[in-house]
SEKOLKE-648588 format. One line per field, with one value per residue: residue number from 1; residue in three letters; x, y, z of N, C-alpha, C in turn. Coordinates in steps of 0.1 Angstrom, whole numbers, always signed. Atoms other than C-alpha are relative to their C-alpha. Example, Ala and Ser with C-alpha at 12.3 -4.5 7.8 and 13.67 -1.06 7.14 Angstrom:
2
k c(1 | 2) .
r c(Ala | Ser) .
n.c1 c(+9 | -9) .
n.c2 c(-12 | -11) .
n.c3 c(+0 | +0) .
ca.c1 c(+123 | +137) .
ca.c2 c(-45 | -11) .
ca.c3 c(+78 | +71) .
c.c1 c(+9 | -8) .
c.c2 c(+12 | +11) .
c.c3 c(+0 | +8) .
***
This chain:
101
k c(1 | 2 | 3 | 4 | 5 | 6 | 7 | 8 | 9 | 10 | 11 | 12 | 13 | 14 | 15 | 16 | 17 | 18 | 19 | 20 | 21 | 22 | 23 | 24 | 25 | 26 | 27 | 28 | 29 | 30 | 31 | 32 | 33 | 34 | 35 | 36 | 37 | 38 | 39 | 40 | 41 | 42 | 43 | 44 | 45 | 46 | 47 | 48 | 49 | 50 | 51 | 52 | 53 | 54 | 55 | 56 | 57 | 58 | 59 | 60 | 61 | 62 | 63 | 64 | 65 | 66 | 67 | 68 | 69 | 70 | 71 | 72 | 73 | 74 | 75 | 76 | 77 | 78 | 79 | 80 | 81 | 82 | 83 | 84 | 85 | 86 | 87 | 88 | 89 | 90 | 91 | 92 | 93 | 94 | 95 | 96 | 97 | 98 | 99 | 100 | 101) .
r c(Unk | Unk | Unk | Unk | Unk | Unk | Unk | Unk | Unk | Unk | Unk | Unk | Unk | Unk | Unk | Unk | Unk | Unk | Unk | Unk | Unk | Unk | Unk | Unk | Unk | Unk | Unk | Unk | Unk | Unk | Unk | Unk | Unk | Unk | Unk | Unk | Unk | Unk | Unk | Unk | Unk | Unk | Unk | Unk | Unk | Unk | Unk | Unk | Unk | Unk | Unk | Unk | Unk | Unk | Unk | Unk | Unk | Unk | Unk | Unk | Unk | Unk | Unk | Unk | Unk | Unk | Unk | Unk | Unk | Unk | Unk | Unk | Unk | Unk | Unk | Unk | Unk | Unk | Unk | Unk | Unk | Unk | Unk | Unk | Unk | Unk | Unk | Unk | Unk | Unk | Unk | Unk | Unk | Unk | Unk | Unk | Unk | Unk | Unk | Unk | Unk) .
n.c1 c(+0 | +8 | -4 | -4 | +6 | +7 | -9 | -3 | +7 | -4 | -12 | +3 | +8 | -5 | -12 | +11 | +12 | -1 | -2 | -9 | +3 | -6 | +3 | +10 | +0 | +7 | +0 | -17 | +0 | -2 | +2 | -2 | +1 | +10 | +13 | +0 | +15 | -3 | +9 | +10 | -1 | -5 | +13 | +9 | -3 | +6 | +10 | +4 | -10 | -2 | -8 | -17 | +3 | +0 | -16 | -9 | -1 | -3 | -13 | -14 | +0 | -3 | -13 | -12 | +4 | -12 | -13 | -11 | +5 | -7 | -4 | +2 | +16 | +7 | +6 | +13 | +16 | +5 | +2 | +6 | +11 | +0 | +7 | +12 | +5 | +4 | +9 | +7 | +2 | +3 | +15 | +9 | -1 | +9 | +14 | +9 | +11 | +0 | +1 | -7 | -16) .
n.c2 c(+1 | -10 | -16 | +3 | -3 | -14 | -9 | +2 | -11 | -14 | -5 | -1 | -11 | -9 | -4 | +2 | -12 | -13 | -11 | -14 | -16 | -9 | -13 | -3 | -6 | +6 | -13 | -2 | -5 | +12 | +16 | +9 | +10 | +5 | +3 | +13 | +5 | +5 | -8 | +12 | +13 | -2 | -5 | +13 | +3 | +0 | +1 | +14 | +12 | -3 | -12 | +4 | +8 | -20 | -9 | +6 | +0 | -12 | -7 | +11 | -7 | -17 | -4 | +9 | -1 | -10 | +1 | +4 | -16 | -12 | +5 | -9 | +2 | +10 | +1 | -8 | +11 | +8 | -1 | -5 | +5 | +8 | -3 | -6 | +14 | +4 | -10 | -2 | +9 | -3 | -9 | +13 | +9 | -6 | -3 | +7 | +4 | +8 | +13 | -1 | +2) .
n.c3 c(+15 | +1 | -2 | +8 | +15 | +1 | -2 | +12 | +5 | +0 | +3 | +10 | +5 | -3 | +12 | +16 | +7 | -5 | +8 | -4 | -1 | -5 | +0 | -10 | -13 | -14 | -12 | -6 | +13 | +11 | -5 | +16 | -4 | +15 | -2 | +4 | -7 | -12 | -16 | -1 | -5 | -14 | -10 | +4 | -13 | -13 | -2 | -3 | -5 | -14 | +1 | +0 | +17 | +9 | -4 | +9 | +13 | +7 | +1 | +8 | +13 | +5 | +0 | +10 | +15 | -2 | +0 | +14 | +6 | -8 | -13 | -13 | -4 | -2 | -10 | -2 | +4 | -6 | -10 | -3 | +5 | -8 | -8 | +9 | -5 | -15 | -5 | +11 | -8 | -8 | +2 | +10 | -8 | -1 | +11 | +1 | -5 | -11 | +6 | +7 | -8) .
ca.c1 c(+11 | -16 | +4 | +27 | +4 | -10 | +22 | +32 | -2 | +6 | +35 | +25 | +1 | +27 | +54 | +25 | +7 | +24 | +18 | +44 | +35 | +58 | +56 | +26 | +20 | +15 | +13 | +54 | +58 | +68 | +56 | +74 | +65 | +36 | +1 | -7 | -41 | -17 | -32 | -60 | -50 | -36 | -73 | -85 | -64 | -71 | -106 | -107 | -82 | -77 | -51 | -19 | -24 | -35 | +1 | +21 | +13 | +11 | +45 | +69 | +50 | +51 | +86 | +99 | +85 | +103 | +132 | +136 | +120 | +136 | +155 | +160 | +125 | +117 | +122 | +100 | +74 | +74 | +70 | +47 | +22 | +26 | +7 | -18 | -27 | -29 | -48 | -72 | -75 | -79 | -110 | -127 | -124 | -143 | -170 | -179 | -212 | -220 | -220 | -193 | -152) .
ca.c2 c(-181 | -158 | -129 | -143 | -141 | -105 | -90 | -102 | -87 | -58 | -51 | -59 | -29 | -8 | -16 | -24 | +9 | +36 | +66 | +98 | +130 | +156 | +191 | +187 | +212 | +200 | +219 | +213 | +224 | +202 | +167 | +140 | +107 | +83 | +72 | +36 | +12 | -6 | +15 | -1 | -31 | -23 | -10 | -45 | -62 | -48 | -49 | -85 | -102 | -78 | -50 | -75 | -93 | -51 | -39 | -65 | -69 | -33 | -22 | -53 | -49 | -11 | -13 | -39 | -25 | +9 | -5 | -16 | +20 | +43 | +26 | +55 | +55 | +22 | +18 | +50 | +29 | +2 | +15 | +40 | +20 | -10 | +15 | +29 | -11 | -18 | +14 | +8 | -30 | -15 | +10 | -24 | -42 | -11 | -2 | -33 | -43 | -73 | -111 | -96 | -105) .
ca.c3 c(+26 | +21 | +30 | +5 | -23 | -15 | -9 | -46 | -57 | -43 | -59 | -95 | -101 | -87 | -113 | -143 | -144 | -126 | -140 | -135 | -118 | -121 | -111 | -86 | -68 | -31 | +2 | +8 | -32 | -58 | -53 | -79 | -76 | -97 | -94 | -93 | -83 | -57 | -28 | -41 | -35 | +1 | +12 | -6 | +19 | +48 | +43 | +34 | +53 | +82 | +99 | +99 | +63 | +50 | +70 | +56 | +25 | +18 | +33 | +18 | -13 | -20 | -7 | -30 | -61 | -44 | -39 | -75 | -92 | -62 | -36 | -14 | -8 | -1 | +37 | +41 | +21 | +39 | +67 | +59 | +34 | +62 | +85 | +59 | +56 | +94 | +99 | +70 | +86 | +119 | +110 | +88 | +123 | +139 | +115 | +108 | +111 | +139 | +122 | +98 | +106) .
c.c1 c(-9 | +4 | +11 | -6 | -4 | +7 | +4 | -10 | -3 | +7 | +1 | -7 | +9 | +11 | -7 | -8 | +2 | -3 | +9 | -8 | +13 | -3 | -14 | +0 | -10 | +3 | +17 | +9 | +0 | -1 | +3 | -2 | -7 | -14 | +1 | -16 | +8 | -5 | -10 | -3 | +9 | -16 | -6 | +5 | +0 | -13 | -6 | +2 | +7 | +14 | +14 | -2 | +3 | +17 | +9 | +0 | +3 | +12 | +6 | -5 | +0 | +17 | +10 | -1 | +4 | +14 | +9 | -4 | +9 | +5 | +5 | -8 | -7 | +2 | -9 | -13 | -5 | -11 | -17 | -16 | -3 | -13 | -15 | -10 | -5 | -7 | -13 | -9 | -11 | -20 | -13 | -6 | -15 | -13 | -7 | -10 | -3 | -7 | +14 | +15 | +5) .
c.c2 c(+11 | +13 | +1 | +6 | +15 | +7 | -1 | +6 | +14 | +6 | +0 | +14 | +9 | +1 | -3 | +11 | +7 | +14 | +12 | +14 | +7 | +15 | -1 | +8 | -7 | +10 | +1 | +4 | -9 | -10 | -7 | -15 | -10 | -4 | -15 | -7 | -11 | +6 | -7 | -15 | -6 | +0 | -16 | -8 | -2 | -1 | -14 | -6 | +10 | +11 | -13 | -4 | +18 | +5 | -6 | -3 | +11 | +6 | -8 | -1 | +7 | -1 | -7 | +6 | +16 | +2 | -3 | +17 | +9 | -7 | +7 | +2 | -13 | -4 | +11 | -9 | -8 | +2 | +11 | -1 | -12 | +7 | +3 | -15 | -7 | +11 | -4 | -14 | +1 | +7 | -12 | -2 | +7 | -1 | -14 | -9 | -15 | -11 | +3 | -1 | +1) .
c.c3 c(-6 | +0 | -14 | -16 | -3 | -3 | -17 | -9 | -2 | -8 | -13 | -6 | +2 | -11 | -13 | -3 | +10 | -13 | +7 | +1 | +5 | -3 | +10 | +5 | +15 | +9 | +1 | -15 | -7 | +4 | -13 | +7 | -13 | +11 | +0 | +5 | +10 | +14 | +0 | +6 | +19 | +11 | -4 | +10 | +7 | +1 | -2 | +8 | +21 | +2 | -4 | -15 | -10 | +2 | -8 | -12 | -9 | +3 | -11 | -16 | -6 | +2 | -11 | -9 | +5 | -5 | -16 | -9 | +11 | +10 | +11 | +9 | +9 | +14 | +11 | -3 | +8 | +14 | +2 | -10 | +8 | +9 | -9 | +0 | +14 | +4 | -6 | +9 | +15 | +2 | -7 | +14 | +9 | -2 | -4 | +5 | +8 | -15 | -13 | +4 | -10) .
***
């Protein structure tokens, strides 16, 4: 249930306050896409709740809120904000200081 609710808070910031970048220049040229504080709430995730809770909530909800804004995109997302969340999780698990879980 828990993953439930996250994944749904995920996915609100992403379709409530994107903002549009186009014309970026990035290393591979033009980057179009948007900004959002859902990342935010992917690292919030994994750092509360841990790498699976971070993975899953942040793929299935980046992807959904993809899929309805760009649905070409959206099983890249998943898959590749899923990991950003289980990595993010993963490094918490690490680093964190002894009496802390």
């Amino acid at each position: 249930m828990i993953i439930v609710n996250w994944t749904f808070l995920r996915y609100l910031p992403q379709i409530g306050f994107s903002i549009p970048i186009e014309g970026l220049t990035a290393i591979l040229g033009r980057a179009r896409g948007y900004i959002n504080v859902g990342d935010a709430m992917i690292f919030t995730n994994a750092l509360l709740f841990g790498p699976i809770v971070g993975g899953v909530a942040g793929g299935i909800g980046s992807a959904v809120a993809d899929f309805i804004s760009y649905p070409v995109f959206a099983p890249y997302t998943l898959v590749i904000k899923g990991f950003e969340g289980f990595i993010a999780g993963i490094l918490r698990m690490e680093r964190a200081p002894q009496g802390i879980s």
